[in-house]
C-alpha angles and dihedrals in degrees: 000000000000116000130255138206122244095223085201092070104052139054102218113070112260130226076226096208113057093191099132098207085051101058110034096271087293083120119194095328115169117211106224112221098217108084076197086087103073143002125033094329083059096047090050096052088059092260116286145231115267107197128200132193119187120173135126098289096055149323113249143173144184137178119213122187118245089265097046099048103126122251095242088066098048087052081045099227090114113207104181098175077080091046090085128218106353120230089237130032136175102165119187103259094065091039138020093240083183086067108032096045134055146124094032118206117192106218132204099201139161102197112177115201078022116247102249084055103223109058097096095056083067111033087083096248123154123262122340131319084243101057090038089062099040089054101080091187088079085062098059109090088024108145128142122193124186100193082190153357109199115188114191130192130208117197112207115214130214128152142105139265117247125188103237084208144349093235093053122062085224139117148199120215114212115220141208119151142157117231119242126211134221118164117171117189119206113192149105135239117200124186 
């Protein structure tokens, strides 16, 4: 089984099967629908956050420009369940996130041609990959610049109270827990 997006619970269009031999290696992609997340829009906007949470229930994610992050993030105690729909959603029922996903390493990369092949004939980006990179006049005024990557942890708690004794009004709690992860990346790309 691969695992497949569920388009109703997220804002951005899904390449809905993420089975990698299926769809030419670009994997589940999702295309935002805000042209505001990325390219000249974004850099106008004074860059963004982009925000992930990824626990047992779903992987989501959502990009906010610079004037609509919400106010939770910039205080930095993230509360994604007010953050509304995400941009980008594979919840567990359509995927073992447990199985697909794990070791997640967060990647600052500048991939030209882009590594799955086939992302730059659909971001809506003039002419070819090819004629944008032989043109160095698109590299002239390139920076990028991230002011902060924030990971957060959540630790769930289950467990139970035992007495310690009956003579001492005390207890021990008992604990077992998952670890939930929230990253938020706050940065701009100009080229």
């Amino acid at each position: 089984m691969s695992c497949v997006h569920a388009s109703q619970s997220s804002t951005g269009h899904p390449h809905t099967d993420c089975n990698a031999f299926i769809n030419h290696n670009s994997g589940c992609g999702i295309t935002e629908w805000s042209r505001a997340s990325y390219g000249p829009f974004f850099d106008v906007q004074g860059g963004g956050v982009f925000a992930m949470k990824w626990d047992e229930n779903d992987i989501s994610v959502w990009s906010f420009y610079r004037a609509a992050v919400p106010r939770d993030i910039v205080d930095g105690t993230p509360n994604p369940s007010e953050w509304g729909i995400p941009s980008a959603r594979l919840h567990s029922s359509q995927c073992d996130i447990g199985k697909y996903f794990a070791n997640h390493s967060i990647i600052f990369d500048i991939t030209f041609w882009d590594w799955a092949g086939n992302s730059y004939a659909t971001s809506g980006c003039p002419g070819t990959c090819e004629e944008r990179l032989m043109d160095p006049k698109n590299f002239e005024n390139a920076s990028w610049s991230i002011n902060s990557l924030k990971v957060y942890r959540k630790q769930l708690v289950a467990g139970d109270i035992s007495p310690v004794s009956a003579a001492a009004p005390s207890a021990v709690l008992n604990l077992s827990g998952g670890v939930a992860l929230l990253a938020t990346f706050l940065g701009a790309l100009a080229l």
